[in-house]
N, C-alpha and C positions, 0 to 999 in steps of 0.2 A: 865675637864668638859666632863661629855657622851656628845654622839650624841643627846639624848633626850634632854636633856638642852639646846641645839644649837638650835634644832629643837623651844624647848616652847621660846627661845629668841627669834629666827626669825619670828615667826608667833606671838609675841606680839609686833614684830616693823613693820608687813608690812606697816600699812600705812604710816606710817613715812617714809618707804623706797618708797612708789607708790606717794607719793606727796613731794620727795624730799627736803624733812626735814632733812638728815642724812650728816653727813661729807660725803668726800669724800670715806676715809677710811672704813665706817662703810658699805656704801655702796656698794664700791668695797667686801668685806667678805658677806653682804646678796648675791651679786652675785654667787660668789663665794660656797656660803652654796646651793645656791638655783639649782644651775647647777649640783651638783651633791648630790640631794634630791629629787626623785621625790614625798613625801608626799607634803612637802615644797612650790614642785614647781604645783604642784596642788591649792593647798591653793590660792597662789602667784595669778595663772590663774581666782579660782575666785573672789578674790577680784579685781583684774582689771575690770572684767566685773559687777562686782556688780557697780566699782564704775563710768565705760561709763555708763551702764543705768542708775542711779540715774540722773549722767551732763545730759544725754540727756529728760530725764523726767522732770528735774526741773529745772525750769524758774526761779523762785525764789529764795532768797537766806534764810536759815533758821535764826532768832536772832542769835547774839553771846551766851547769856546764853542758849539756847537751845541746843545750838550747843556740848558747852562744859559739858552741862549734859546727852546729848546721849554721844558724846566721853566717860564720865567719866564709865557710865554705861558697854558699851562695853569692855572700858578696864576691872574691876569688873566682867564680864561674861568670858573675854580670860583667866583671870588669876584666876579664879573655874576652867574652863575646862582644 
């Protein structure tokens, strides 16, 4: 597998890896990928802050069907780009 592949893998699982969704295992290798990736670990940085501001913005909590038709869309937009 190139580098690039690693790269569109790890950045179509961050959030999975920022809300600890992921084995241990899988984990430990986004670490691991991300430490020595700085595109990666870019990315990484902002979806962290993308996603304190959103907690700290909102109060509320979105539907569940909302929820999983924006997830659904983003993933749809990660995996075009």
């Amino acid at each position: 597998m190139s580098t690039n592949d690693n790269c569109d893998d790890v950045i179509a699982h961050l959030f999975e890896y920022l809300d600890s969704e992921m084995t241990d295992s899988d984990a430990e290798r986004m670490r691991a990928h991300v430490a020595d990736c700085s595109p990666c670990l870019a990315e990484l940085s902002i979806d962290e802050l993308v996603k304190r501001l959103l907690r700290r913005s909102c109060t509320e909590q979105a539907p569940e069907h909302l929820r999983l038709k924006i997830h659904l869309q983003i993933s749809k937009l990660a995996s075009q780009g």
